[in-house]
C-alpha positions, 0 to 999 in steps of 0.5 A: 500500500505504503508503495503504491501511494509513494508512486501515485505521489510521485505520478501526480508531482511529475505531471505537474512539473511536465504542466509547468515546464509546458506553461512556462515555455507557451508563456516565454514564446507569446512573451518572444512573439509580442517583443518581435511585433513591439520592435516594429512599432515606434513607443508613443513618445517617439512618434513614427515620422519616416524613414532617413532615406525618404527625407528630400534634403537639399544640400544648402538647407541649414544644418540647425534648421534640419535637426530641429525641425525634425526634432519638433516632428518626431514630438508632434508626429504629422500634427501641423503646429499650429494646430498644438493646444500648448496648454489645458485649464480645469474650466468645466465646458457647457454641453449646449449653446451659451446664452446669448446675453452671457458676458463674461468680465474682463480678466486680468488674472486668474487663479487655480484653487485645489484642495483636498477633499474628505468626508470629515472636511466636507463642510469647512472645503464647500465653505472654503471653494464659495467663498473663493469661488462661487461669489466670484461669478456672475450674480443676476446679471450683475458683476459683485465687487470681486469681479471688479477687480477683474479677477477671477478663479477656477476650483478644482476638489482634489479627489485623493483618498488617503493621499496629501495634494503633494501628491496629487500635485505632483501627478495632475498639476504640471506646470503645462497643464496649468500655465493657463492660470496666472496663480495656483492656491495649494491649500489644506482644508482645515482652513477658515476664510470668513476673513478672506478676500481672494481679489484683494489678496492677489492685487496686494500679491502682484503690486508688491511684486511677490512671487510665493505667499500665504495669508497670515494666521488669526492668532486667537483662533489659529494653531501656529506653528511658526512665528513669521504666520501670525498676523500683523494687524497694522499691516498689509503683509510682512516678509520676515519675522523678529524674536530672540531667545531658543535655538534660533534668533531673528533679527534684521540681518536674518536672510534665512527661514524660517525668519524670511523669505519662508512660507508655510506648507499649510495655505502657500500660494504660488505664481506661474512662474514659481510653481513652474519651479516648485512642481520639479522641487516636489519629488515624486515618490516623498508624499508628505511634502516635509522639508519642501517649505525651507527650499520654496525661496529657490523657486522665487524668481529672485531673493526670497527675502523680497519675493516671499511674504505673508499677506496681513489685511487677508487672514486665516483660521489654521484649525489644525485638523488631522484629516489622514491616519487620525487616531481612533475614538477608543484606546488601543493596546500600547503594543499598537501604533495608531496610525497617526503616529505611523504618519508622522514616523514616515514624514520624519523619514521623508524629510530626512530623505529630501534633505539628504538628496538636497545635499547629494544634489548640491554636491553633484552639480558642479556648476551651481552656486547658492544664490543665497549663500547657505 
């Protein structure tokens, strides 16, 4: 019995190797076959556009023309270039004829809102997105004093569960795709705007010729972090901050964040130009965006100590609430980590990380130069 069982195993086992062998060899042909097929084709990012021999060139043609011309043609395969849309904007589109008698105001400059979106935030995010948008529009058929100023703000609610709008920036905000807007608004949504007015903080933004900002912070109903955020009253805005005493004293002579030229990751607000720059900065694999606010001075198009402020007259209410990995309503066992405490063991790590790829970055390139001398 026992001989005949050993057999039978043996029988079943060397069936189902014989199964595998024939598996993995019908598997690495069709697998021979599809790279054979792919090698004729061209990938999507090296479009086809003729063969070498087939291109008539005439011996006086201007070497440079000829290579960038055809550089231009293999990006745009056989699109004739003045059919290129160059840019995209988050603008939803009516499916039907616009009223004839709609008038859209005269615009000056423009401004993309993103935002995350939650269910525990839902109400503070659909406060915050009238406030900036939804009063901007057209009211009646009268134009609200916000309009005046020529200004105007598209919304887009970035949809990531579980994920930081870093990420979601990095992944859908390419300064390509939103060089449409004059301004991008990257905001958390535990922000309170009851005393903030978009129109008039970005005239203040753009005649005082900042290039990164944020709105500073009511003191009394706000968790500060920072000092340089608080909220100056006799002021319009502020670009740096004094106060000695601790491991770090500000003064006159400070040139470095968080004393100037800094900004806060919680409500930073951005032109085209910097977010240009700022888009690269953000890496892609570092969600939680930590140590990114000590570099955003590189990105503002000139000193930071002149480029980056904090907007005074148009204040927030920073409600600080945690939104990701908030810890549970009842105790765990100490032997478990809340998820809150995960988070904040990874953001440590991320910023230990980014600095770390800074420096190897600085080292590397032999042909940069601090601006700032840091």
């Amino acid at each position: 019995m026992e001989t005949r069982k050993g057999m039978k195993t043996r029988a079943s086992f060397l069936l189902f190797v014989f199964l595998l062998f024939i598996f993995m060899l019908v598997t690495t042909k069709l697998h021979f076959e599809r790279i054979k097929m792919d090698s004729k084709w061209y990938t999507f990012d090296s479009p086809r556009v003729g063969k070498e021999e087939d291109i008539d060139v005439d011996i006086h043609t201007d070497i440079s023309i000829l290579e960038e011309e055809k550089s231009s043609s293999s990006k745009l395969g056989f699109l004739p270039r003045g059919i290129v849309a160059s840019t995209s904007d988050f603008e939803l589109k009516q499916l039907w004829e616009r009223d004839p008698n709609f008038q859209r105001s005269s615009v000056r400059y423009t401004a993309l809102l993103a935002v995350p979106v939650g269910l525990k935030q839902k109400k503070n995010v659909d406060l915050l997105v009238k406030k900036v948008l939804v009063e901007t529009e057209l009211e009646n058929g009268r134009v609200n004093e916000w309009n005046d100023l020529d200004w105007s703000s598209k919304a887009v609610h970035i949809l990531a569960h579980n994920q930081t709008k870093w990420w979601f920036a990095k992944r859908f905000l390419h300064p390509d795709v939103v060089s449409s807007y004059d301004y991008v608004f990257l905001w958390d949504e535990d922000l309170g705007v009851e005393n903030f007015h978009p129109g008039r903080y970005l005239q203040i933004m753009m005649s005082e010729g900042l290039e990164i900002t944020q709105p500073a912070l009511d003191p009394d109903l706000s968790e500060v972090h920072h000092r340089i955020t608080v909220r100056r009253k006799a002021r319009r805005f502020h670009r740096r901050v004094y106060f000695s005493g601790g491991s770090k004293n500000c003064s006159a002579k400070s040139t470095e964040p968080p004393c100037t030229g800094w900004v806060e990751g919680m409500a930073p607000v951005f032109s085209r130009a910097a977010w240009s720059c700022v888009w690269h900065l953000i890496q892609n694999d570092l969600v939680h965006g930590w140590g990114l606010d000590m570099k955003l001075g590189y990105c503002a198009q000139g000193d930071r100590t002149k480029k980056v402020g904090v907007i005074d007259s148009e204040y927030i209410v920073h409600q600080g609430i945690q939104t990701l990995g908030a810890s549970p309503p009842i105790k765990t066992p100490s032997r478990f980590l809340d998820l809150r405490t995960h988070i904040r063991r990874q953001s440590a790590a991320e910023l230990q990380e980014f600095r770390k790829r800074w420096d190897r970055a600085v080292s590397e390139d032999k042909e940069w130069t601090d601006p700032f001398g840091t």
